[in-house]
C-alpha positions, 0 to 999 in steps of 0.5 A: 826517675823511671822510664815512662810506660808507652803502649804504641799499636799499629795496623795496616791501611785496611785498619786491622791489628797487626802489632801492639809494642809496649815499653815498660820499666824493668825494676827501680833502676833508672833509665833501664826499659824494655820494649815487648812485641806482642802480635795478635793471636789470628793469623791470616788465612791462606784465601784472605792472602791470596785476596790481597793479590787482587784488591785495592790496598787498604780494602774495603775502606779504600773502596766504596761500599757498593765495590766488594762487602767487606768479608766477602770471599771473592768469587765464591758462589755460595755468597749468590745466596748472601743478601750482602750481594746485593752491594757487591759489584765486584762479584758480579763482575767476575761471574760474568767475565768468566762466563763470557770468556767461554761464551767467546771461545764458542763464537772463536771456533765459529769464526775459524771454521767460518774462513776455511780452518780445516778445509783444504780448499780455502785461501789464507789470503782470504782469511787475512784480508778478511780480517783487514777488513774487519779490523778496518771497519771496527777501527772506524766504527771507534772513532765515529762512535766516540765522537757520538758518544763521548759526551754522554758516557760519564753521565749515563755510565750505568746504561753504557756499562750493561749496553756493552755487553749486549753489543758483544753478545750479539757479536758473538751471536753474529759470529756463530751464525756466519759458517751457516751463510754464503761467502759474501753475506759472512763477510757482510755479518762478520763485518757487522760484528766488528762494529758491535765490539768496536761499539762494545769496546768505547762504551765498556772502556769509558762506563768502566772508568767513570766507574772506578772513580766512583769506587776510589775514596782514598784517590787510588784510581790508579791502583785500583784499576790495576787491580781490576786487570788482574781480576779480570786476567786470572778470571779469563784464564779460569773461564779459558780452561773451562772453556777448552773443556766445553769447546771439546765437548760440545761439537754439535749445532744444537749443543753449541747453541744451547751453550751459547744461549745459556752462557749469554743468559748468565752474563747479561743477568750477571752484568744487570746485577753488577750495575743494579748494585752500584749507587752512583753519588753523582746526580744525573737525569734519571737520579735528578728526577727521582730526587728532586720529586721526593724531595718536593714530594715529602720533603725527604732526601733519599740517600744513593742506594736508596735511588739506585733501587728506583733507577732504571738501567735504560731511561729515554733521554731527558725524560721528566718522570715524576717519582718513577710514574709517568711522563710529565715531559722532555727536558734539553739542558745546554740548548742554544738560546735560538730553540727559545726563541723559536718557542717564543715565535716562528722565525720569519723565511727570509731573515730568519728573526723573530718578530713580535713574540708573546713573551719577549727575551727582555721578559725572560732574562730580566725574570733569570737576571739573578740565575745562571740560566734561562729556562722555558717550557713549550707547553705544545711540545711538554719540552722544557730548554734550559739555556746556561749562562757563561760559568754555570756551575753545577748546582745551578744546572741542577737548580734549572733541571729541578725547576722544569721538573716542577713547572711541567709537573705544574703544566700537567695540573693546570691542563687537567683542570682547564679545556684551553691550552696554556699561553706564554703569559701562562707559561712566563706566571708559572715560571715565576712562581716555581722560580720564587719557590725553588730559590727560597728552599734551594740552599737547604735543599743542597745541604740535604743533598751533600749530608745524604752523601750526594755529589753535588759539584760534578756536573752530570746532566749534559749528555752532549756537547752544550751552548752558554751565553752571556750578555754583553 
């Protein structure tokens, strides 16, 4: 009996060939095979091993797509004129770490001339308690920024990400104009500074942790975040090297700001790509609204890059856009269920109850009995308040948040067409209506949504701490 022929490949985690072994029979004897290796014929470059070092293992089928295009050499500058680029997050990133890392060394030497370095006459004592001081209002600043914050970081990561490194170039900004300024209005500046990198460091820190776990697909956060570091280390000592040149060179108050500005430019340009370039799957307000208005629209679900081309990287907080246009309203969602019902009637001064409304609860709850929340909009105001239920999962959030898209869209005609302002009734029919519409489409609305690569399970509406009832 011959030995059977078994032809067996093997890759690595990115998917590339790196091995075929093939068992063959050696003639009509039997049980007598051999085994050949036969490895293919393109040897890895010296930069594409050198690549390894810094990306994520598996890469790019590790990552998303918006991480790093899959042949991209990492940080070469040619690729600027690549229309790939417009996908890579990565590159970006790097340009702008490099160019920030001279731009700090810049605002370094400010600092150290600024506390005396170089004049015989200044006390290092002052300086040391100078940087107490700093480091005690930039620790203080953390802990009561990432209380205000906290909640909104993950949802509006984007907005956060590029904010960051506003804050730090206008710290570094402060930090080159303190030598110019007497004693005690430098301290007050350089203090101020301290506020800003702490703002810097919570809102980076937190933007850019919700963002490589957009980027991890095979569930490598830890790696990847790993990775990132070491991008960042030999980034920031490439731009230290540099900088040591230019620091040398450039000693004058003209040529130092012009450095400055032109360094600045490059990193917020750089940092405004990097974040235009990443297309979060997750639904938040802004994305809600342009998906949910196409979507009644023309009945197309757009996919993430496709959203991530019309979002804003700055968006006011609960705004209802429809289609990117202009404002129909403002939307709170997690509200507590008394804003209702001050809506619904004034309070009285002494109890505080609400006595004889339009539109009693018992009308809306009974209309929301089946949902797992309450919705009203105040038609004076153009504000709508969405009251979640105990246990309001996620596409029920995104149910609400699409419903009072449509009913202050429905708002807006009707107060274009009539002189006379809505009423509750008003208001109670148009919530009925929108309702009936929405529930009948909704389940093939969300099975548009997952097919067009939409992550509709994590919640990413609420960008403070929320309220749920529950009936009793």
């Amino acid at each position: 009996m011959s030995s059977t022929n078994i032809i067996v490949n093997e890759h690595d985690e990115a998917g590339h060939h790196t091995a075929t072994y093939i068992q063959s029979s050696t003639g009509t004897t039997e049980n007598r095979s051999r085994i050949d290796t036969i490895f293919p014929d393109a040897q890895a470059t010296v930069l594409s091993t050198g690549l390894k070092v810094f990306l994520p293992a598996g890469w790019p089928h590790s990552v998303t797509d918006d991480y790093l295009e899959s042949g991209e050499p990492l940080w070469t500058i040619v690729l600027i004129l690549d229309h790939r680029l417009e996908y890579s997050y990565q590159i970006y990133d790097s340009l702008q770490a490099f160019s920030s890392s001279i731009a700090g060394l810049l605002s370094s030497r400010a600092v150290l001339q600024g506390v005396g370095v170089g004049d015989a006459s200044a006390s290092p004592t002052a300086a040391l308690l100078l940087s107490v001081l700093q480091d005690s209002m930039g620790r203080i600043a953390t802990i009561l920024f990432a209380h205000k914050l906290g909640t909104s970081l993950e949802p509006e990561c984007k907005m956060y990400r590029l904010a960051a490194d506003i804050f730090n170039d206008t710290a570094m900004i402060l930090d080159c104009l303190s030598p110019a300024l007497p004693k005690v209005p430098r301290v007050i500046l350089l203090s101020f500074s301290s506020v800003l990198r702490a703002l810097c460091g919570v809102c980076a820190g937190s933007s850019k942790a919700s963002l490589s776990a957009h980027f991890a697909k095979w569930g490598n956060l830890g790696e990847l975040n790993a990775k990132d570091s070491s991008q960042e280390t030999i980034i920031s000592l490439m731009g230290m090297l540099a900088g040591s040149i230019v620091v040398s060179r450039v000693s004058s108050a003209i040529a130092t700001w012009s450095s400055l500005i032109l360094l600045l430019s490059i990193h917020l340009a750089m940092n405004h790509a990097a974040v235009r370039a990443v297309s979060m799957r997750t639904l938040n307000r802004q994305r809600a609204n342009i998906i949910f208005s196409t979507l009644f629209d023309t009945n197309t679900v757009l996919s993430p890059n496709e959203v991530s081309m019309q979002e804003r990287i700055f968006e006011r907080d609960g705004v209802l856009r429809w289609r990117g246009s202009d404002t129909l309203g403002y939307c709170k969602i997690g509200v507590p269920l008394g804003l209702v019902l001050q809506c619904l009637s004034p309070r009285t001064e002494v109890t505080g109850s609400v006595r004889n409304p339009e539109v009693g609860l018992s009308k809306l709850w009974d209309l929301y009995r089946d949902e797992e929340y309450l919705l009203w909009f105040d038609s004076s105001k153009k504000k709508a308040l969405i009251v979640l239920k105990d246990n309001a999962s996620p596409t029920s959030q995104l149910k609400a948040w699409a419903q009072a898209l449509s009913v202050a869209r429905a708002h807006r005609r009707q107060s274009r067409g009539e002189q006379k302002s809505s009423t509750a009734e008003d208001t109670l029919t148009i919530l009925k209506n929108t309702l009936a519409g929405l529930t009948e489409a909704y389940e093939s609305h969300l099975r548009g949504l997952k097919l067009a690569g939409w992550d509709v399970d994590t919640a990413a509406l609420e960008t403070s701490s929320g309220r749920r009832v529950e009936e009793q």
